[in-house]
N, C-alpha and C positions, 0 to 999 in steps of 0.2 A: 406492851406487846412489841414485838419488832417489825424491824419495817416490810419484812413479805405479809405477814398479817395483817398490817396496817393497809397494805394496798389491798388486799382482798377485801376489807372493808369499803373500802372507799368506792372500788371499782363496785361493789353490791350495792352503795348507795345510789353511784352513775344512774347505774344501768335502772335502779327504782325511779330518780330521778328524772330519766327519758324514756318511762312508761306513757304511754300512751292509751284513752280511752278508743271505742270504734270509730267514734266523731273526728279524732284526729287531736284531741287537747288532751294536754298534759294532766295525768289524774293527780298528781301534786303540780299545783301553781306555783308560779318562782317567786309568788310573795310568803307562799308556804314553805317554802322547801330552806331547811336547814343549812346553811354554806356548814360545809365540815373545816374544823379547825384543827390540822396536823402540829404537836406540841412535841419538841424533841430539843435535846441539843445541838448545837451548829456538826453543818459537815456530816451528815449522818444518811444524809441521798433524799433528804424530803423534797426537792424540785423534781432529780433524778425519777422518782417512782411517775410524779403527777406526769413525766413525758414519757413514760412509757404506755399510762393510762390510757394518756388518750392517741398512744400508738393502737393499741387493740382495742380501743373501740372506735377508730377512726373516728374521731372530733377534733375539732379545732382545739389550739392551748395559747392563750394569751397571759403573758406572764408578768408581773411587777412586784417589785420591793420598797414595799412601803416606805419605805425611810428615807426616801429619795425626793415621796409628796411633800410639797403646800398645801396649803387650802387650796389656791389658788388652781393649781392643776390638778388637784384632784376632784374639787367640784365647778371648776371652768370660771372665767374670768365672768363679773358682772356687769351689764349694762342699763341703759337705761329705754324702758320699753315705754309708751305711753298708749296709756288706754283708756275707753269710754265707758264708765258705770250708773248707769240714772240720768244719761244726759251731760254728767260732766267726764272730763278728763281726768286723768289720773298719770303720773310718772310713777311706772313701779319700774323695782328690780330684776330684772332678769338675771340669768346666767349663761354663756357660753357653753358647750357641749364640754364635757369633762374630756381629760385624753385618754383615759384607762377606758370609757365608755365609747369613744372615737376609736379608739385600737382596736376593738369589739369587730365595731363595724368593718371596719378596714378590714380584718381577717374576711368577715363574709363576703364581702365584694372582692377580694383578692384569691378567694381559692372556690366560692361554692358553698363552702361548707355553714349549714346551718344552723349547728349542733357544737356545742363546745368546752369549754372550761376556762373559766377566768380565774384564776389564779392569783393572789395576792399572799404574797411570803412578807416576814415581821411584822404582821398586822398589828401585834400588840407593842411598834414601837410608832408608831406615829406620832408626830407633836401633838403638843395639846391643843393647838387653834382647829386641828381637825380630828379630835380625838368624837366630839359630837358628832360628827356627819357620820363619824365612823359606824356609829351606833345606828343611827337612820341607815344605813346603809345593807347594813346584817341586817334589819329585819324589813325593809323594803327592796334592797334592791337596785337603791335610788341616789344617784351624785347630783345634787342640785335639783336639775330639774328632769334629769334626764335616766331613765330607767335601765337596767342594763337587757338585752333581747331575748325573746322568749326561748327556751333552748337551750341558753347558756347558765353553766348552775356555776353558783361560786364556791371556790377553796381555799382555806386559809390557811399560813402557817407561821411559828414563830416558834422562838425558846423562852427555854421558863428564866424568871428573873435572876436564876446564878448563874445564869452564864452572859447576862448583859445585862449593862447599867442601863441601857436606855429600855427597859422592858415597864410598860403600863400595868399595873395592875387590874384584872376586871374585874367587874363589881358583878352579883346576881344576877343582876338586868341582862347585861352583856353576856354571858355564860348561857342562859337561859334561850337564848336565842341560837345557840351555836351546837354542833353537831361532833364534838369531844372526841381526837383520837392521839393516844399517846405512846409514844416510840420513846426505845430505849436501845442502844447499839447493842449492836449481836454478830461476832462475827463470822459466826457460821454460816448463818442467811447471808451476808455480806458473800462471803467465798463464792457461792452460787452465781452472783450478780458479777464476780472479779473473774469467775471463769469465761462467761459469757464478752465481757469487755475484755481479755485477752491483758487482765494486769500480769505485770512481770515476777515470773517463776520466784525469782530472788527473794519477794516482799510474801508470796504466798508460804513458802518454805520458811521466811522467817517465821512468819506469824504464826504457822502451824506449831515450831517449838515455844515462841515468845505470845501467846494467846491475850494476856493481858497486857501487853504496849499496841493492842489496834485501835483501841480509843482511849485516851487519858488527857483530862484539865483537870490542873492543881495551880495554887495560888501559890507565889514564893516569894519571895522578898524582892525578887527583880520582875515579879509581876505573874503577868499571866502564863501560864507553861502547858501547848497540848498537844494534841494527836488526836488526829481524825479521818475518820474514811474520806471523806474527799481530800484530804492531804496523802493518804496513800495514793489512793488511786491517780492524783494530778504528777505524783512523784513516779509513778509507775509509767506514766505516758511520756513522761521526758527521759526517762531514763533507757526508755527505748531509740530515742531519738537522739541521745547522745551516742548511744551505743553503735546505730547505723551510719552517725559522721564520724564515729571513730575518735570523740570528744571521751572526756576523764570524769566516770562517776564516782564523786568520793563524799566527803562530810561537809563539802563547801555546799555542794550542791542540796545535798541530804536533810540538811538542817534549814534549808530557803519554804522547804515541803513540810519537815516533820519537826515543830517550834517547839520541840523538849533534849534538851541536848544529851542526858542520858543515852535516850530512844536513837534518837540521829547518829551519834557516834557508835552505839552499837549495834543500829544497821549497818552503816558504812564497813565497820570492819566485817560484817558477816559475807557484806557485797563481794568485797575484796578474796575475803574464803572462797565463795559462791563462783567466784569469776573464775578461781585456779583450779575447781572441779570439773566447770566445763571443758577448762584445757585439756585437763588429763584424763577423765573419763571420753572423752571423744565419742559425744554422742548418737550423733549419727552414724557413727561404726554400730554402732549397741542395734540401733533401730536398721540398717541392712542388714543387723546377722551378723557379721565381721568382727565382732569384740575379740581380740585376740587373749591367751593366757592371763597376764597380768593387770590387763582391767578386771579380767571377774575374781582375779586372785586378790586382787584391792576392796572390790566390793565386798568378798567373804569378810575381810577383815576391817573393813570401816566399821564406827562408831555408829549408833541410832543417825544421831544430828547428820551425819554424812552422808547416812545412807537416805533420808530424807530429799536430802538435796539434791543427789544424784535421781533419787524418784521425781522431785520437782523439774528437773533437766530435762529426763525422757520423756515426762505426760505434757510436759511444754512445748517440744519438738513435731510430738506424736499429735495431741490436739492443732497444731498447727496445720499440718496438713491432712486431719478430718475435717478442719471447719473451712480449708480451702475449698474439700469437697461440696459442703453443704454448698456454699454461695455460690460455686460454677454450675450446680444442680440447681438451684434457682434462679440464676441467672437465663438458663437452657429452658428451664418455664418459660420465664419472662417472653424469652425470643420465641417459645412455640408458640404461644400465644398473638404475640404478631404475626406470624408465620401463618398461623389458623385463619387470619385477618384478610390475609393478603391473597392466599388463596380464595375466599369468598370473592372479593376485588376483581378476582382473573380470570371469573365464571364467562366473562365473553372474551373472547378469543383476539379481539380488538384492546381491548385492556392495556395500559403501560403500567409495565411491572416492577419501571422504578420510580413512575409516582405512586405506585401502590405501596411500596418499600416507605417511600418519603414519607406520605402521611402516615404509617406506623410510626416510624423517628417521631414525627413531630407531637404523636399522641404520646406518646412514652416521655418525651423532652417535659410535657404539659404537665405529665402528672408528678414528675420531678419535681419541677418550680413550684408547683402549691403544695408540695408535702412540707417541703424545705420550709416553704412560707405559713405553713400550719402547726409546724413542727408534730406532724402526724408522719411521721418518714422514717421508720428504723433505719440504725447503720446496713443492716443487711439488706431493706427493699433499696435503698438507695443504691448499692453496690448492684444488686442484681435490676434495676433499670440503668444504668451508666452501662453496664456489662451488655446488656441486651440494646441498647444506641447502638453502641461501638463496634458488636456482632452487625447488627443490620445495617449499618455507615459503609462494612467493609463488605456484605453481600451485596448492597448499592452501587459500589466501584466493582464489584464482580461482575455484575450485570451490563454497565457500563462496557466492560473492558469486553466482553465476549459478545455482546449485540443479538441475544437468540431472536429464531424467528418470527416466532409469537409465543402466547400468553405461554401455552404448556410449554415448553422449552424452557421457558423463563423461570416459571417454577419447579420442573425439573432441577433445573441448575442449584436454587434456593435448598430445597429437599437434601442435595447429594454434599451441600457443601453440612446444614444440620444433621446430618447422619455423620459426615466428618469428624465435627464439635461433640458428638453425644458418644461417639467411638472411644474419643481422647478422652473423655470425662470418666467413660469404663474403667478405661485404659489407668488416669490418676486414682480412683478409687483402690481398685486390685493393690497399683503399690501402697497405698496409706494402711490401707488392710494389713498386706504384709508385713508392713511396720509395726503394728499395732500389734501384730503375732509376738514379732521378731522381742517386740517389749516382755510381751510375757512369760517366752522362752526363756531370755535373758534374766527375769527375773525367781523363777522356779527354779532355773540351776544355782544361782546364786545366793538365794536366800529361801532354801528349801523350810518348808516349816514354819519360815515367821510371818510378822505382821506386814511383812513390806508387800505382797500380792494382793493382803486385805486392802490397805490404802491405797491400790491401783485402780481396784476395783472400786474404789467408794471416792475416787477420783471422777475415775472416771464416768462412774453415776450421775456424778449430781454436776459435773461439767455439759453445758447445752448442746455443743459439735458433739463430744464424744457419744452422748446418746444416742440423739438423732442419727450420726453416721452409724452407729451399731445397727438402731432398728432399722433403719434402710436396707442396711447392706452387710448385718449379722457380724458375730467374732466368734467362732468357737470358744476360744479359751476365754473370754467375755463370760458366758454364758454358763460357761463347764462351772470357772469359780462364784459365779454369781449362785449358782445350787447351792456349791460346798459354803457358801457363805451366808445364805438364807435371807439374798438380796430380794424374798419373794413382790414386794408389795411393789416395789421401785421397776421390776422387770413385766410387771401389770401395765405398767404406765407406760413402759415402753413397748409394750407389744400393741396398746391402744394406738399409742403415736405411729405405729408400723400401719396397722389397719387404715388409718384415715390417709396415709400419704399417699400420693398416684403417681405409677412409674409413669416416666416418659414416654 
């Protein structure tokens, strides 16, 4: 299966897994419950998914890679305990608390959280001195002496033995106790997850003409040779980063990410194309409206591959400043929701309005620190808590600086500056809309008849900003070709997602 399937699995198993009877107990015990074991090849997003998991359903994630254990740390050092049976003494062994088992704890004491995921990646390469515990472990639960906490279900993952030498073989036993889910790269589902992470236009557009260099290992005489979605995607994050110091993305770079040199050198050179069509297409003319004669005279007359990439240009540009929209719109939650706070705080008229500000900060700061530290923290709630500090740090100095007379004043003040922030947020939305128009315009005169409006649309689909900013806040020409195109089942899903969302 691939890897959205596979989380759908897993997340169905969670959520069995943190069933709960009326009494309050778990109706599967964690000595019953299966650790699921994710079987894929390297680089293919198997950690990536388990933190999104336990993003939606708010639990804790404690993560390790097995190949790092000893015995020694994995079931805690030994001691010597002594004890009284029948009258005599005894020196038995003990063991120290494991530290995957200690990490456990540590998450619960450091965020609250009761509920979690333990996570152990190449499980199947462990040495052989701990290859036994390994096996008590999958079916008890158990590092030594020490049990892992009620709550926490375990996860496992690794690759099959071609793609590592250090890969154990399991025997019946071991299998039989394990909860079997097997991935295979796909990089369609991949696309969905690269639109969402904001990977660069260039590798998208490559890969959409080059479909099969997004994942490849091959054996060669100078060794191992591959290509892997975590190797795009880490290539795709620096390549943004060189791009904004104004640093040179070429094949030195390209080949550091992507270990097939084929592959590498025929990105590079596509980058290099890719870079001279943003020159000259000038896309942000395209997206105001302002394309003059001879960009659209170029686009009639470009090649598929060309016109591809100028489409990769514009839904690049375009989802950029829809998904700026989504997170200032969540952000403006975030802050209403303190804001909701603060006026409860201001109900006596005595009230200080900037200790009632502060401790919002502080509870916002709090829930920061333990997402971070649970790694229960989307890029985006993390962005829209930082954004919503930073909002109310600067309503704080507002407050400050104008001294009202009491509480109503005070919140007055607060009100008139969030009506400010939710005006300006209108205000970005209408232009990103327009943009989004202005795309489609550009696109209909240009490429009247073909497939290139289809691919905007089925772009734009299945990219997460661009949905979401549609159903919020509508596209006509979205919508008109999303008929002509018979996007019915996908425009279902967004008109739910419309329904559930609450304006400001």
């Amino acid at each position: 299966m691939n890897i959205k399937q596979a989380k759908e699995q897993i997340e169905s198993a969670m959520r069995a897994y943190f069933t709960k009877d009326r009494f309050g107990n778990y109706v599967i015990p964690i000595e019953k419950q299966r650790p699921v074991f994710l079987m894929g090849p390297p680089g293919i997003g198997k950690t990536a998914i388990m933190e999104q998991i336990a993003q939606e359903l708010g639990v804790g994630l404690v993560s390790y890679s097995m190949t790092h254990h000893t015995r020694q740390s994995a079931l805690g050092l030994p001691f010597i305990e002594h004890k009284t049976y029948g009258g005599r003494e005894f020196a038995v062994s003990e063991y120290t608390m494991s530290e995957i088992i200690a990490s456990v704890y540590d998450m619960m004491e450091q965020t609250g959280l009761k509920e979690g995921i333990l996570f152990l990646d190449e499980i199947n390469c462990v040495s052989e001195t701990l290859a036994p515990a390994m096996l008590q472990f999958l079916q008890y639960k158990i590092f030594g002496r020490h049990r892992v906490p009620e709550g926490w279900i375990v996860v496992t993952a690794g690759n099959p033995p071609e793609y590592n030498n250090s890969v154990r073989e399991f025997d019946i036993v071991t299998w039989d106790r394990l909860k079997r889910v097997d991935v295979e790269p796909d990089y369609e589902v991949w696309k969905e997850y690269a639109w969402k992470k904001s990977v660069h236009p260039a590798i998208l557009t490559y890969l959409d003409i080059k479909k099969g260099d997004f994942y490849k290992i091959e054996s060669t005489v100078d060794g191992k040779s591959f290509v892997t979605a975590r190797g795009w995607s880490d290539l795709s994050d620096m390549m943004r980063l060189y791009e904004q110091n104004k640093d040179t993305v070429n094949e030195k770079l390209v080949v550091q990410y992507l270990q097939n040199r084929r592959i590498a050198k025929d990105f590079a050179v596509y980058y290099d194309l890719w870079t001279k069509y943003r020159s000259d297409y000038q896309v942000d003319t395209i997206l105001d409206g302002k394309a003059d004669d001879s960009i659209k005279e170029r686009a009639k007359q470009a090649r598929f591959d060309e016109r591809l990439s100028l489409l990769g240009l514009m839904l690049d540009a375009a989802t950029g400043h829809l998904k700026g929209v989504c997170r200032e719109e969540e952000a403006l939650k975030t802050t209403l929701e303190a804001l909701k706070n603060v006026r409860g705080a201001l109900a006596s008229p005595s009230a200080d309005a900037e200790y009632a500000v502060s401790r919002q900060i502080t509870r916002l700061q709090g829930e920061l620190s333990a997402g971070k530290r649970s790694g229960t923290l989307s890029d985006d709630r993390q962005f829209a808590l930082q954004s919503a500090i930073e909002t109310l740090d600067e309503e704080k100095a507002m407050l400050m600086k104008n001294t009202p007379n009491d509480a109503k004043e005070a919140f007055a003040l607060l009100k008139k500056d969030f009506d400010a922030r939710t005006k300006a947020l209108k205000k970005s939305a209408d232009s990103a809309g327009k943009k989004l128009s202005n795309m489609f315009k550009f696109s209909e005169e240009v490429f009247p008849g073909g497939q290139e409006v289809l691919v905007l649309v089925t772009e734009l689909t299945i990219s997460y900003y661009s949905s979401r900013f549609i159903s919020r806040y509508g596209s006509p020409e979205y919508f008109a070709h999303n008929r002509e195109l018979l996007f019915y089942e996908r425009q279902k899903d967004i008109i739910r997602e419309l329904e559930e969302l609450e304006a400001l």
